[in-house]
N, C-alpha and C positions, 0 to 999 in steps of 0.2 A: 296640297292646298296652299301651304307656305309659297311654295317657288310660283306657283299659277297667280297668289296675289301680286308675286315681284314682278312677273312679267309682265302681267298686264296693267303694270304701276297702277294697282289698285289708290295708294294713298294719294298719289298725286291726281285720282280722278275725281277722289272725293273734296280734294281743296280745288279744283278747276271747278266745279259745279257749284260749290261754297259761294267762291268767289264770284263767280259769274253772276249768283245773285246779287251780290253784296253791290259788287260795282255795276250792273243794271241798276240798282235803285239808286244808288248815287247819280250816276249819271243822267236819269230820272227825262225831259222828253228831250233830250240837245238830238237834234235832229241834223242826219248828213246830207248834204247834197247829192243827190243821185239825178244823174240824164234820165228824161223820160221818151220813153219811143211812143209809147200811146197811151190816147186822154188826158186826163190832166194829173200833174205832181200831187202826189197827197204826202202825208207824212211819212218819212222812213226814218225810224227811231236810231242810235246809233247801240241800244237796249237788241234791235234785232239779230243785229251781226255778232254783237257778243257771247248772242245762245249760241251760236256756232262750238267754241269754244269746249261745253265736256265733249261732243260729237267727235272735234278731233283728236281730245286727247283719248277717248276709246279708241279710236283707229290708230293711236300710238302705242298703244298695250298691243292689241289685238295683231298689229302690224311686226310686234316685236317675237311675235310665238312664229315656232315652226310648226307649221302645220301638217307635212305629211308625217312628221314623227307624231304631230298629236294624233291624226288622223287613225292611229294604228295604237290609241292608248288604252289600255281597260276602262278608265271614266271619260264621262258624254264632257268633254269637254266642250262643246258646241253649245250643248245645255249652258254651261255654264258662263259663257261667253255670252248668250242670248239675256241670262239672269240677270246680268252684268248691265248691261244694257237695261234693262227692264230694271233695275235698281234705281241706276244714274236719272232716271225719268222719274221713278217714286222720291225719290231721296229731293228732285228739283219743285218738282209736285207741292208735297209737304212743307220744304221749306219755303215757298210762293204762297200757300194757304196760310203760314202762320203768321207769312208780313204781311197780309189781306188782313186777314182778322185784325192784328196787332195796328197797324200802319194807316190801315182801311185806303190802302194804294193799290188801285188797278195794274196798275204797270206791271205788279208779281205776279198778278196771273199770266199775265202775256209771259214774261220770262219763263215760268213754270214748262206753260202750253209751247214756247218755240225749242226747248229745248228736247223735249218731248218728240217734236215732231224731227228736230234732226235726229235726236239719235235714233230713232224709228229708220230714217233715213239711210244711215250709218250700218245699224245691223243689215238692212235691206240690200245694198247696194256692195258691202265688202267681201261675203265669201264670193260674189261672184268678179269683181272688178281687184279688189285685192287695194290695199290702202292709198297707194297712190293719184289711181283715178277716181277712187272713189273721195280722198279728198279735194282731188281740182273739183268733182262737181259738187259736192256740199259748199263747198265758197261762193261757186258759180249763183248757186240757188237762189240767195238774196240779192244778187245783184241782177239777176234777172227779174223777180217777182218784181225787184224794186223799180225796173227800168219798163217793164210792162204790164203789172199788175194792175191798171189803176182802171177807172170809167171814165168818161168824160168829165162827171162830175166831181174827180177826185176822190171817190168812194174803191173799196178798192174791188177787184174782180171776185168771183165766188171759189173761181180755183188756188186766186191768190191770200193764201191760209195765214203765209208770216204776219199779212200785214194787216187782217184785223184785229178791230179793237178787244177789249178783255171779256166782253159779254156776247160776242160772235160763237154761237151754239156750232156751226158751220164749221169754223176753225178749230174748233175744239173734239168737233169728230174727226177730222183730218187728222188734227196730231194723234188722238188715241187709235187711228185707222193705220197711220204711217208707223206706230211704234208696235203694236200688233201684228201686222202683218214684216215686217223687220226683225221679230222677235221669234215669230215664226220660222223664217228663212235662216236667220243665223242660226237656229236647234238641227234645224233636219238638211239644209246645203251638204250634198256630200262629193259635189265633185271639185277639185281644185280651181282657181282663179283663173279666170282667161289670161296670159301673157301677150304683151306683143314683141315678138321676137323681129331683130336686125333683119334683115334681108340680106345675103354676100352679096 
């Protein structure tokens, strides 16, 4: 259990998701400029991009393990990889519900809810892409939702989840849909990551 926390710099995940609250609500609406392809600009928080952040330090632990030796180890280490994940989202959770209560600032749910929904993401997309691709698209993701998410009115789409607001019932099944179903896949994935190998 000792060596499984080292590798998957358990402590360093827990101060990325700390933080990532901490400096979301700092940061509080500074809004970045993102190109829009369709509809109109609505707001893109710079609070959005930062949830990225525990997502990829999971996939810096989880990227650090050998996995066909685990794959062949007496304990579910997959379980435990999937927990891991399923923590980092309670652990973001909790601590967004207590700067609500405490703060009575919206902006901690949304933090809570995106980070939720990456690392839902996260678990989803690594045993089978493997850390690398799977972090070029978790970046990708805001900057896509951000560049097409939107209506004409500025409102944003129904499938674009990052970008609404803190009382969006919608978004908030998406993230607990995307970390469910992510949590799922990283317990029971049992066959190795796709590679792409050179061509001679």
């Amino acid at each position: 259990m000792i060596w499984w926390c080292k590798i998957r710099a358990v402590p360093l995940l827990a101060a990325s998701t700390t933080g990532t609250m901490l400096l979301g609500l700092v940061a509080g609406n500074l809004e970045l400029p993102i190109p829009v392809l369709t509809g109109q600009s609505g707001q893109f928080l710079l609070a959005h991009l930062m949830t990225l952040l525990p997502a990829v330090t999971l996939l810096y632990g989880l990227g650090r393990a050998d996995r066909q030796t685990e794959g062949v180890a007496a304990r579910r280490v997959r379980i435990w990889d999937a927990g891991l994940g399923l923590a980092v989202a309670t652990g973001g959770a909790l601590t967004a519900a207590a700067c609500y209560f405490m703060l009575d600032l919206e902006l901690a749910l949304v933090l809570g809810r995106n980070i939720a929904g990456y690392t839902g993401i996260a678990l989803l997309l690594f045993p089978a892409l493997g850390p690398p691709v799977t972090g070029g698209v978790l970046a990708a993701i805001p900057l896509v939702l951000a560049a097409g998410g939107w209506r004409p009115g500025g409102s944003p789409q129904p499938w674009a989840w990052l970008l609404h607001p803190a009382d969006s019932a919608l978004a908030f099944l998406a993230a607990i849909g995307l970390l469910t179903v992510g949590a799922a896949t990283a317990a029971l994935w049992s066959r190795p990551p796709l590679t792409i190998a050179a061509q001679p």
